[in-house]
C-alpha positions as a LaTeX table, in Angstrom:
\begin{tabular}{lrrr}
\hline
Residue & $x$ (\AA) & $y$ (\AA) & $z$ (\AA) \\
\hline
Unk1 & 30.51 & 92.52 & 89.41 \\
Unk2 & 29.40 & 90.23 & 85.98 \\
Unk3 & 32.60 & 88.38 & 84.84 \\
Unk4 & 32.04 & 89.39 & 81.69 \\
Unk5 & 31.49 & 93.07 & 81.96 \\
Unk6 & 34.63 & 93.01 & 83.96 \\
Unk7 & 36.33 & 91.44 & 81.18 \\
Unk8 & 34.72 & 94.21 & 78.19 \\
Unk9 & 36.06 & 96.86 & 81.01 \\
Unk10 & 39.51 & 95.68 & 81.31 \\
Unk11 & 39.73 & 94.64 & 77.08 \\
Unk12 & 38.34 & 98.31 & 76.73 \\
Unk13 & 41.16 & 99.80 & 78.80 \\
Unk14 & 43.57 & 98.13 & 76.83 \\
Unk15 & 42.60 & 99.25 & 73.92 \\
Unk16 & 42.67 & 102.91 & 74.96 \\
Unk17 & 46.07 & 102.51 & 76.14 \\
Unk18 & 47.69 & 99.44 & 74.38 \\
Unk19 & 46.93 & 100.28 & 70.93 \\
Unk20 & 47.45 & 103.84 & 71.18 \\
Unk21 & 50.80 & 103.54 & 73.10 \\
Unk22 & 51.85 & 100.53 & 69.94 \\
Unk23 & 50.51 & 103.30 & 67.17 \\
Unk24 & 52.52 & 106.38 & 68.49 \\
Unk25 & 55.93 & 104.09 & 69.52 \\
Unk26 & 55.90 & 103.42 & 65.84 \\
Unk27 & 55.17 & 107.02 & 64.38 \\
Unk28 & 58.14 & 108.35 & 66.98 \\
Unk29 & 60.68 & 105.68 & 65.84 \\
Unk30 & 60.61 & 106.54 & 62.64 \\
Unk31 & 60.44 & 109.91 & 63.82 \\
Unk32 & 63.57 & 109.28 & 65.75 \\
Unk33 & 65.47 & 108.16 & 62.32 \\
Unk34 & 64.19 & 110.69 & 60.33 \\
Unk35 & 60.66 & 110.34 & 58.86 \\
Unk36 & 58.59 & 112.51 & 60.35 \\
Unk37 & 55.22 & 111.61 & 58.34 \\
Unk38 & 53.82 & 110.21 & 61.71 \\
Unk39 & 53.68 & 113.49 & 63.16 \\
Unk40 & 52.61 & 115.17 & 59.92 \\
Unk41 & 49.83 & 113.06 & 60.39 \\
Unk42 & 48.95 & 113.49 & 64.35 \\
Unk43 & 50.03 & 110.01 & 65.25 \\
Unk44 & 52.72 & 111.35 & 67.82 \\
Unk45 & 49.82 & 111.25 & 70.44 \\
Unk46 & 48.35 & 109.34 & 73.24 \\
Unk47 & 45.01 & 110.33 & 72.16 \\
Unk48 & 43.26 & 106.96 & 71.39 \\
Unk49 & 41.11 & 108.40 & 68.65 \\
Unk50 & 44.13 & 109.46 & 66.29 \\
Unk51 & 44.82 & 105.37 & 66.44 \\
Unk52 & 41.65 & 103.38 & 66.73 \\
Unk53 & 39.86 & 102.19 & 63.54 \\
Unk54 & 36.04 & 100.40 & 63.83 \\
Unk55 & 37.02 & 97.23 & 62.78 \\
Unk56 & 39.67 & 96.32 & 64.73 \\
Unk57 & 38.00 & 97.78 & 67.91 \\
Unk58 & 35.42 & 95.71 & 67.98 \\
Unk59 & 37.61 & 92.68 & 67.54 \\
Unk60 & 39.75 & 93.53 & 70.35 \\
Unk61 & 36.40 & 93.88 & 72.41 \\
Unk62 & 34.87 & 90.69 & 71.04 \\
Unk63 & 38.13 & 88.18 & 70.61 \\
Unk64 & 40.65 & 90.28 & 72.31 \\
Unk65 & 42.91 & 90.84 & 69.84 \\
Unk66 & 42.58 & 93.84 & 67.40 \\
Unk67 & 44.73 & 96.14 & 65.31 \\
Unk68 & 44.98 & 100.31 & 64.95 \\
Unk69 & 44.62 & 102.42 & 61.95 \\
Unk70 & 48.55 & 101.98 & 60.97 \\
Unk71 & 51.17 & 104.43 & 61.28 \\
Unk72 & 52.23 & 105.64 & 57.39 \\
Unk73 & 56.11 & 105.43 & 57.57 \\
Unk74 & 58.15 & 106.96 & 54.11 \\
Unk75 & 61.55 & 104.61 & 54.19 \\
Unk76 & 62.97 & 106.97 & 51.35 \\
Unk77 & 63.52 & 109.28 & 54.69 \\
Unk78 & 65.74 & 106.89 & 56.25 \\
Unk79 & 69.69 & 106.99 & 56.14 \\
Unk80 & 68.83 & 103.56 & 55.92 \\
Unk81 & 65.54 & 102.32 & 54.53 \\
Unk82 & 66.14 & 99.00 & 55.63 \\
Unk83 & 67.49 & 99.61 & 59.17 \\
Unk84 & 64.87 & 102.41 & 59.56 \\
Unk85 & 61.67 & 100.28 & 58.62 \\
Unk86 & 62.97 & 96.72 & 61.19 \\
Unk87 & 63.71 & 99.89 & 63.95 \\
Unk88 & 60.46 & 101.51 & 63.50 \\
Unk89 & 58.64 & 98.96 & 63.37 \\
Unk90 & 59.99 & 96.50 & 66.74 \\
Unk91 & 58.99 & 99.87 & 68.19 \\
Unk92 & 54.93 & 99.00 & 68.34 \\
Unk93 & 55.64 & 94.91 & 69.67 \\
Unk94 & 58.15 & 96.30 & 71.70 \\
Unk95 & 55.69 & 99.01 & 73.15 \\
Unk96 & 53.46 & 96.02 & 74.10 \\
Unk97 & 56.12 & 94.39 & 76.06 \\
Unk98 & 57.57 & 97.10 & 78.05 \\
Unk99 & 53.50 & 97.59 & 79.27 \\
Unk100 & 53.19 & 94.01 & 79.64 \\
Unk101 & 56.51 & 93.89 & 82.24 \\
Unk102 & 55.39 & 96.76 & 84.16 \\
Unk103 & 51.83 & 95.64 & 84.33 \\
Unk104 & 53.01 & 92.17 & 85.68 \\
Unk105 & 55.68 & 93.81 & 88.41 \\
Unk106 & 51.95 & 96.02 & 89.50 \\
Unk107 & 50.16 & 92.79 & 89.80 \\
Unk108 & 52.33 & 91.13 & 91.79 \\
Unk109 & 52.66 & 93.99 & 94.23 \\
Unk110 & 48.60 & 93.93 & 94.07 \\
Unk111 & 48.74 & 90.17 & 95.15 \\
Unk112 & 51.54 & 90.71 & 98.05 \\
Unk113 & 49.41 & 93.71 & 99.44 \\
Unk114 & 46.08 & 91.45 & 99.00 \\
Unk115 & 48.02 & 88.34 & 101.08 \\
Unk116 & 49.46 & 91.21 & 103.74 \\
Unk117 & 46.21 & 92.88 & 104.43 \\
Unk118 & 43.66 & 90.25 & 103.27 \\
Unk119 & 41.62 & 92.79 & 100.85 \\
Unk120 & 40.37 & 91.47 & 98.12 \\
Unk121 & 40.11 & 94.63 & 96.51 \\
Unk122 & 44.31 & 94.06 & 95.66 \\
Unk123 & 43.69 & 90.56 & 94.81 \\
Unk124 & 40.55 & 92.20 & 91.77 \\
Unk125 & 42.89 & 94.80 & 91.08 \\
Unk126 & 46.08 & 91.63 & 90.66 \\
Unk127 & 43.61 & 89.66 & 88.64 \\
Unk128 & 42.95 & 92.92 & 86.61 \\
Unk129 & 46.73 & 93.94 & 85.96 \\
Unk130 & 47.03 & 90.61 & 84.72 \\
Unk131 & 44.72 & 90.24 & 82.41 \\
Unk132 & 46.79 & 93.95 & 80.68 \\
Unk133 & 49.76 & 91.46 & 80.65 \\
Unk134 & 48.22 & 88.71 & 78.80 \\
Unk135 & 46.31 & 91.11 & 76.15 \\
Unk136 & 49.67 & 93.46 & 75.84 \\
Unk137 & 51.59 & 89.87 & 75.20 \\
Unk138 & 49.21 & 88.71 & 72.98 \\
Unk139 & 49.43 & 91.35 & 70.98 \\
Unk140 & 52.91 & 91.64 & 71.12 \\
Unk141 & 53.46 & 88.22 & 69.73 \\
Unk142 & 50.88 & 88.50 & 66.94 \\
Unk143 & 52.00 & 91.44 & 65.57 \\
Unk144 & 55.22 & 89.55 & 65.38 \\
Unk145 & 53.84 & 87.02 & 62.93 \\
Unk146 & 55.57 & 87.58 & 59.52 \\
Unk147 & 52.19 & 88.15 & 57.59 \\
Unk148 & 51.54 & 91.81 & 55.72 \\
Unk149 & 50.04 & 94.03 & 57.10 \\
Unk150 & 51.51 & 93.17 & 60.69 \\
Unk151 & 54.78 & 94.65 & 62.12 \\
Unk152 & 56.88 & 91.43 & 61.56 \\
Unk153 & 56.07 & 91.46 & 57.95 \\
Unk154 & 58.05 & 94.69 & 57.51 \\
Unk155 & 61.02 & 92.69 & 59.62 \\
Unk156 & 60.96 & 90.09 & 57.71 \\
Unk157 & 60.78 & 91.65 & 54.22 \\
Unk158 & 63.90 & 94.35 & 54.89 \\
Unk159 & 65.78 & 91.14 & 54.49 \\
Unk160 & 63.88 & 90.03 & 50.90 \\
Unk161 & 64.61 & 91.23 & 47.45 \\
Unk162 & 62.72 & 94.58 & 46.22 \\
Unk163 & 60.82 & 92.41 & 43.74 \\
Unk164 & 59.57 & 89.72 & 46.08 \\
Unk165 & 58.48 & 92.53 & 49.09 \\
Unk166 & 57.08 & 94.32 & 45.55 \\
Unk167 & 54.72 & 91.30 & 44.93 \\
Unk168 & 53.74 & 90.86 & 48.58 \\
Unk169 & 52.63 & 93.49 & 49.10 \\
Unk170 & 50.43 & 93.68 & 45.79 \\
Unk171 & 48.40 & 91.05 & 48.12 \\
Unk172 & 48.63 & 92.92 & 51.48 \\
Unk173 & 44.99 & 92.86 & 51.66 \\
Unk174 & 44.22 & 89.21 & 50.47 \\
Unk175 & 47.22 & 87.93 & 52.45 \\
Unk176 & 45.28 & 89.85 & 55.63 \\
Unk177 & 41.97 & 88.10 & 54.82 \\
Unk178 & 43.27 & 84.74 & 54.86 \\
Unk179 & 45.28 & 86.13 & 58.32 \\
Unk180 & 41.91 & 86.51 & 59.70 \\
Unk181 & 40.15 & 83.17 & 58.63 \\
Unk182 & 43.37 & 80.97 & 60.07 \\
Unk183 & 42.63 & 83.24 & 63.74 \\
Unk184 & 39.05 & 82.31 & 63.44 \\
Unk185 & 39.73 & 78.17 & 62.39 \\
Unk186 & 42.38 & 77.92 & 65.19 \\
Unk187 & 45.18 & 76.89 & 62.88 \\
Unk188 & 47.00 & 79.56 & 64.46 \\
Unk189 & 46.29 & 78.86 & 68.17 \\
Unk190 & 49.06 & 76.34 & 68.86 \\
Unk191 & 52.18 & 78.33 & 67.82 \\
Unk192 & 50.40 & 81.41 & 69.14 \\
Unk193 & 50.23 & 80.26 & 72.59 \\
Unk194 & 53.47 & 78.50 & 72.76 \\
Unk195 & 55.13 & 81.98 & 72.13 \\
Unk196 & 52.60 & 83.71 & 74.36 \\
Unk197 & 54.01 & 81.37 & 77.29 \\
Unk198 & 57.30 & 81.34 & 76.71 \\
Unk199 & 56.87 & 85.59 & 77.04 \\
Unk200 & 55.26 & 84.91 & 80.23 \\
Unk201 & 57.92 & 82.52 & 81.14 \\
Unk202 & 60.25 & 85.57 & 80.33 \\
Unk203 & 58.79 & 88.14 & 81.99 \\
Unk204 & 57.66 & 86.10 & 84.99 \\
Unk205 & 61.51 & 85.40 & 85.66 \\
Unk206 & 62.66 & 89.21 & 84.77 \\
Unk207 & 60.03 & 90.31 & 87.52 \\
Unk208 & 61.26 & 87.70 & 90.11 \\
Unk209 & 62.38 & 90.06 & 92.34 \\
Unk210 & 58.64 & 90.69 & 93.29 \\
Unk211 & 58.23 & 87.74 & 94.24 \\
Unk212 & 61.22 & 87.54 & 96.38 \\
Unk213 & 60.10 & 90.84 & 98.11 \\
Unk214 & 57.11 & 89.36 & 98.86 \\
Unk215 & 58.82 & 86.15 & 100.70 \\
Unk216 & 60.21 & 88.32 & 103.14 \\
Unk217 & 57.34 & 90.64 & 103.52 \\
Unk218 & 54.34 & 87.64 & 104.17 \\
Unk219 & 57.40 & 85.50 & 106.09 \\
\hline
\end{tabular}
């Protein structure tokens, strides 16, 4: 199969689960604490289309990194706006990771069943699980980057002053812009994919256990 048809295929199926599964973790955290405008709005669903915009589709198809339509979250619902809005949303990144550590533990079972039985088959299928890490990482860690609109914006700014988050966010959209023309210079490569490694590094060592399994299997 083309390389790079196997790569649209496997970006494609991350976006169809990764995005929607990020949306909907946010919408039921805040759910969780009290705001329920997520599931006024139908975003308590695995259904891809209630999340997906265009735009940031066809980036995560193109670049391999894109964004859903975000989840509307009312603070003045939580016992604590503050508390509620770093909760709800750690829940999307978080989402990401929890995929990205059980699609690593399935590729690593892929790759001891491929070096068992000698089917290359598992070894596609190892190669294909990976590549879900890598995008569910990446996307993980970028939406970590304290820039509005992104998740760790709303982290960082529970911890501001009203007025300052009040001005921010008066330039969400120009702030977002310039977001997009550091990802396309490369400014942002470097610290991107020292913190993408050092995930990897993580979850690599929480799945170990694999790989010890897989000593005594192949031995």
């Amino acid at each position: 199969m083309n390389d790079t048809f196997l790569d649209y295929i496997i970006k494609a199926l991350v976006l169809f689960t990764a995005v929607p599964i990020h949306e909907c973790a946010h919408a039921w955290a805040a759910e969780k604490m009290g705001d329920d405008t997520g599931r006024q709005q139908g975003r308590i669903t695995l259904n891809p289309f209630a999340h997906l915009t265009l735009m940031g589709s066809i980036m995560m198809l193109l670049v391999g990194f894109g964004w859903g339509k975000p989840v509307m979250i009312d603070p003045r619902n939580f016992k604590n706006p503050k508390k509620g809005m770093v909760l709800s949303s750690l829940a999307g990144p978080a989402s990401n990771f929890v995929m990205a550590f059980l699609a690593m533990i399935v590729s690593k079972v892929m790759m001891i069943i491929a070096a068992v039985n000698g089917d290359e088959t598992f070894s596609y299928l190892s190669l294909a699980f990976l590549y879900v890490v890598l995008i569910n990482i990446s996307l993980g860690v970028f939406n970590f980057l304290p820039i509005p609109p992104l998740d760790g914006s709303k982290i960082f700014n529970a911890i501001l002053p009203e007025r300052w988050y009040f001005t921010i966010m008066k330039y969400e959209n120009f702030i977002f812009i310039g977001l997009i023309v550091l990802l396309y210079s490369g400014l942002l490569d470097s610290p991107l994919n020292f913190c993408e490694m050092k995930v990897i590094e993580a979850m690599d060592f929480l799945t170990g256990w694999v790989d010890l399994l897989a000593e005594k299997l192949i031995a």
